[in-house]
LOGU-331463 format. One line per field, with one value per residue: residue in three letters; x, y, z of N, C-alpha, C in turn. Coordinates in steps of 0.05 Angstrom, whole numbers. Layout:
N
resn c(ala:...);
n_east c(X:...);
n_north c(Y:...);
n_up c(Z:...);
ca_east c(X:...);
ca_north c(Y:...);
ca_up c(Z:...);
c_east c(X:...);
c_north c(Y:...);
c_up c(Z:...);
//
This chain:
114
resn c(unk:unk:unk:unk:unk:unk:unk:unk:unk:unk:unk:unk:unk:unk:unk:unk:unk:unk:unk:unk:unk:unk:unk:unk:unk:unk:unk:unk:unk:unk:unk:unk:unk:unk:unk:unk:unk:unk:unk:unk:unk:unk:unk:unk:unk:unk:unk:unk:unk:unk:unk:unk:unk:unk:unk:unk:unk:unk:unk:unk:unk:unk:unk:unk:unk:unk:unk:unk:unk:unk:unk:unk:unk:unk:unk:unk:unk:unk:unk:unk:unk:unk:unk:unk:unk:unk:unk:unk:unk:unk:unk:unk:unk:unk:unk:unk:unk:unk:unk:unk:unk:unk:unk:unk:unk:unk:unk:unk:unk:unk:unk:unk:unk:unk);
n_east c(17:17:40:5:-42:-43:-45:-94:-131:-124:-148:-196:-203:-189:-141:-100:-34:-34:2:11:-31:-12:49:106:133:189:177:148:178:222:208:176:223:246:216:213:260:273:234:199:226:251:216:189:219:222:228:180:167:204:216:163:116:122:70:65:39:54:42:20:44:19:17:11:21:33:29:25:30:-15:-50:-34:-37:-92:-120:-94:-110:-165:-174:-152:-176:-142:-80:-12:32:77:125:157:195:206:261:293:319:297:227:205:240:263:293:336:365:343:366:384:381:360:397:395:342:300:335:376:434:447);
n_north c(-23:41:108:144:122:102:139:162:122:116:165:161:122:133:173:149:160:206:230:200:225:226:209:223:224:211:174:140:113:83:59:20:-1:-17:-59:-89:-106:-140:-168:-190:-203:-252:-280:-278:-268:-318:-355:-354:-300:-257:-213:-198:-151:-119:-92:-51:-45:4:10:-40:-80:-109:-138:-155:-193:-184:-163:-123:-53:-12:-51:-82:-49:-22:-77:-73:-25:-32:-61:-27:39:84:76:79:68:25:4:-46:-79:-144:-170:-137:-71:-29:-7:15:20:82:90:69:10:-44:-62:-128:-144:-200:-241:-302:-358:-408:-431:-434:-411:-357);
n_up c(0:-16:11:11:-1:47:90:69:77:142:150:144:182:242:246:251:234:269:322:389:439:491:494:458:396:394:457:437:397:429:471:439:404:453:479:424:430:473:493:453:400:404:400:351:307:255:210:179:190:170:147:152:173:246:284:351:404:446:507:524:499:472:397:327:271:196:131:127:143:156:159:206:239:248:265:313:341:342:379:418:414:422:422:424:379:350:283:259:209:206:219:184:182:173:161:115:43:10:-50:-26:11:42:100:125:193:211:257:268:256:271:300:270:241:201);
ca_east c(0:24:40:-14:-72:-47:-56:-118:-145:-118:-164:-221:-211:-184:-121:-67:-13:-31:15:0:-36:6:65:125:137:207:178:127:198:241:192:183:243:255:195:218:291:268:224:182:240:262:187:176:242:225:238:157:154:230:209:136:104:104:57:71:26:81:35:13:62:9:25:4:28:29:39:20:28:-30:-71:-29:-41:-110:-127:-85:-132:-198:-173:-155:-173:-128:-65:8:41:111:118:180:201:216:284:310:327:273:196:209:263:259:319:356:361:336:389:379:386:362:423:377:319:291:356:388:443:451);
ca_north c(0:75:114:160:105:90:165:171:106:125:196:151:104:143:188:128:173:229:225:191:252:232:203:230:206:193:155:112:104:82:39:4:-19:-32:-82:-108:-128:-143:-191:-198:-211:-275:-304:-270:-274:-330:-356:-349:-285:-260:-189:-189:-118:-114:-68:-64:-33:11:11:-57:-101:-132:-140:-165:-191:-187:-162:-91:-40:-9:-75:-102:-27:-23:-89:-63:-11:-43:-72:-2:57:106:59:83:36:30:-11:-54:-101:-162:-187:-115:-44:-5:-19:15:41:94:99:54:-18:-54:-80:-157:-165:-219:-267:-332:-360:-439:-443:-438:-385:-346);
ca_up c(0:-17:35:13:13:80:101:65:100:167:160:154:212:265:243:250:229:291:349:408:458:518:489:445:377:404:468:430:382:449:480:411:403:474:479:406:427:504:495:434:379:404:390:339:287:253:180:163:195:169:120:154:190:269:296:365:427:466:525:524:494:450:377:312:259:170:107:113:164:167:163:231:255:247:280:347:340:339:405:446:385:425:425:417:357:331:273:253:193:221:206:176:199:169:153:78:41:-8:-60:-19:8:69:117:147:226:240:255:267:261:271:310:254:238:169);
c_east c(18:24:15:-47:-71:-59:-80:-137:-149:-138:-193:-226:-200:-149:-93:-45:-3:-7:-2:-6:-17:36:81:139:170:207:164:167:216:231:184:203:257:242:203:241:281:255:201:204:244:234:186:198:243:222:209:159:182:216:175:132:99:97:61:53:39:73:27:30:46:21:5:26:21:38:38:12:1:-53:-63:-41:-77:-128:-119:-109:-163:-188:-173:-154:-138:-99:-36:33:66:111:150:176:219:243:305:307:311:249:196:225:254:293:343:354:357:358:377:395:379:378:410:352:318:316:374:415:454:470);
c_north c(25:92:141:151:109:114:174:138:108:150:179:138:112:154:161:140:199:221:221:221:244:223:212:221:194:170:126:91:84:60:15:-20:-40:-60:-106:-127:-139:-170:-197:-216:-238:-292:-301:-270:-310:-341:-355:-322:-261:-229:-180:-159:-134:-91:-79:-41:-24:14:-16:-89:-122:-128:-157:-170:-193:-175:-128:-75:-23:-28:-89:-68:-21:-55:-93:-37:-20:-60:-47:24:84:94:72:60:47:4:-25:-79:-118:-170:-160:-88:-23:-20:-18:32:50:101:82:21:-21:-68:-110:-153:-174:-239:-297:-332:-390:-447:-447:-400:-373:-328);
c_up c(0:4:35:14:33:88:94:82:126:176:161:172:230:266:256:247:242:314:369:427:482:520:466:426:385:431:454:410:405:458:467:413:422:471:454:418:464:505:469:411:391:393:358:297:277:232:169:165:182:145:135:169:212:269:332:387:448:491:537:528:472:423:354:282:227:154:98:138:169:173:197:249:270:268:305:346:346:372:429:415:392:433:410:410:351:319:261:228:205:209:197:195:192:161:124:79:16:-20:-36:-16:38:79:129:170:232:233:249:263:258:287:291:243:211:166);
//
């Protein structure tokens, strides 16, 4: 999806692309990643899921996962609407790259090391 569908989808179901009201696009960012490398990535790095979209609930810890960030976004949503998300490509270092290339970290997966 285009990053301008997403933003025009997002205005119809509840501004997805607003900042969280009590949190700091750098804490929801901080908390994110903490939660990713803390305790979600080890479940979650795993050769099906290896390129997929987390969405991740920086208050929560819940998550979802698939193929399209606002589709895993949207169904954290429909669980708490006012929910502060940070979203990660599983396995690499950015969600999307423009004019460039996606990095791979993740070292393993299946117990297996690449």
């Amino acid at each position: 999806m285009l990053y301008n569908e997403a933003k025009n989808l997002a205005a119809e179901t509840g501004d997805l692309f607003m900042s969280h009201p009590t949190l700091s696009s750098q804490e929801v960012a901080r908390r994110g990643k903490e939660l990713y490398e803390r305790s979600i990535r080890a479940k979650v790095e795993t050769k099906e899921n290896i390129g997929k979209i987390i969405s991740i609930n920086v208050e929560t810890g819940d998550y979802e996962i698939g193929d399209d960030l606002v589709e895993t976004s949207l169904r954290l949503r429909s669980k708490q609407t006012d929910a502060a998300l940070w979203g990660e490509r599983i396995g690499f270092d950015a969600v999307y790259a423009i004019g460039g290339t996606l990095l791979r970290t993740a070292q393993r997966y299946t117990g297996l090391y690449i």
